[in-house]
C-alpha positions in Angstrom: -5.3 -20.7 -4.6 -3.9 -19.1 -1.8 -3.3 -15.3 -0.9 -1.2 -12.7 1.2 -2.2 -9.6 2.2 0.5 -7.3 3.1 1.0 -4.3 5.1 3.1 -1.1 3.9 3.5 1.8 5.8 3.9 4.5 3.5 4.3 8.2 3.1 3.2 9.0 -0.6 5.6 12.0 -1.1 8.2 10.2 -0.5 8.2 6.3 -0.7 8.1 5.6 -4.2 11.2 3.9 -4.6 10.4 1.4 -1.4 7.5 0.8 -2.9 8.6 -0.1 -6.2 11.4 -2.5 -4.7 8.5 -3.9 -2.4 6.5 -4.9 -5.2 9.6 -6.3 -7.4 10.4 -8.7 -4.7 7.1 -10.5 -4.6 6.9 -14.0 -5.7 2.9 -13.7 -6.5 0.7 -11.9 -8.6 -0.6 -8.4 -7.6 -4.3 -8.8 -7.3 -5.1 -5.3 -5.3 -3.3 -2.7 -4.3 -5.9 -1.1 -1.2 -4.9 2.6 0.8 -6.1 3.4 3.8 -6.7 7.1 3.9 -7.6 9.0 6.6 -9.0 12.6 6.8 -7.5 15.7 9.3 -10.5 17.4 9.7 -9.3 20.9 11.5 -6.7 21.4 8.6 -8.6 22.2 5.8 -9.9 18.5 4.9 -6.2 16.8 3.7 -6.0 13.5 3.1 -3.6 11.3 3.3 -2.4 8.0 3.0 -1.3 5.8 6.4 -0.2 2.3 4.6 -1.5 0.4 1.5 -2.9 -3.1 1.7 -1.4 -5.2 -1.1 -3.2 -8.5 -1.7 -0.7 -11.0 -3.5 -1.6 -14.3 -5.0 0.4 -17.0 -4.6 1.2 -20.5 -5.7 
């Protein structure tokens, strides 16, 4: 079996559709779906999400 990983840059408020349409036009199967969040410390401790790692497996 092999597998992609691929990289989406994202901003959660408003990338829902692109994300959606990203994950309709894979071949594979979804196996993970992995954010990378990051914390802004001086601001009251948000997080947020920079991109999501999505690990597809294909055929």
């Amino acid at each position: 079996m092999k597998y992609r990983v691929h990289r989406l840059d994202v901003r959660m408020t408003r990338d829902q559709v692109r994300l959606e349409q990203f994950l309709n036009n894979l071949d594979g199967e979804v196996i993970a779906i992995i954010p990378n969040i990051t914390v802004q410390v001086p601001t009251y401790w948000i997080h947020k999400v920079d991109f999501l790692l999505i690990v597809e497996k294909v055929s």
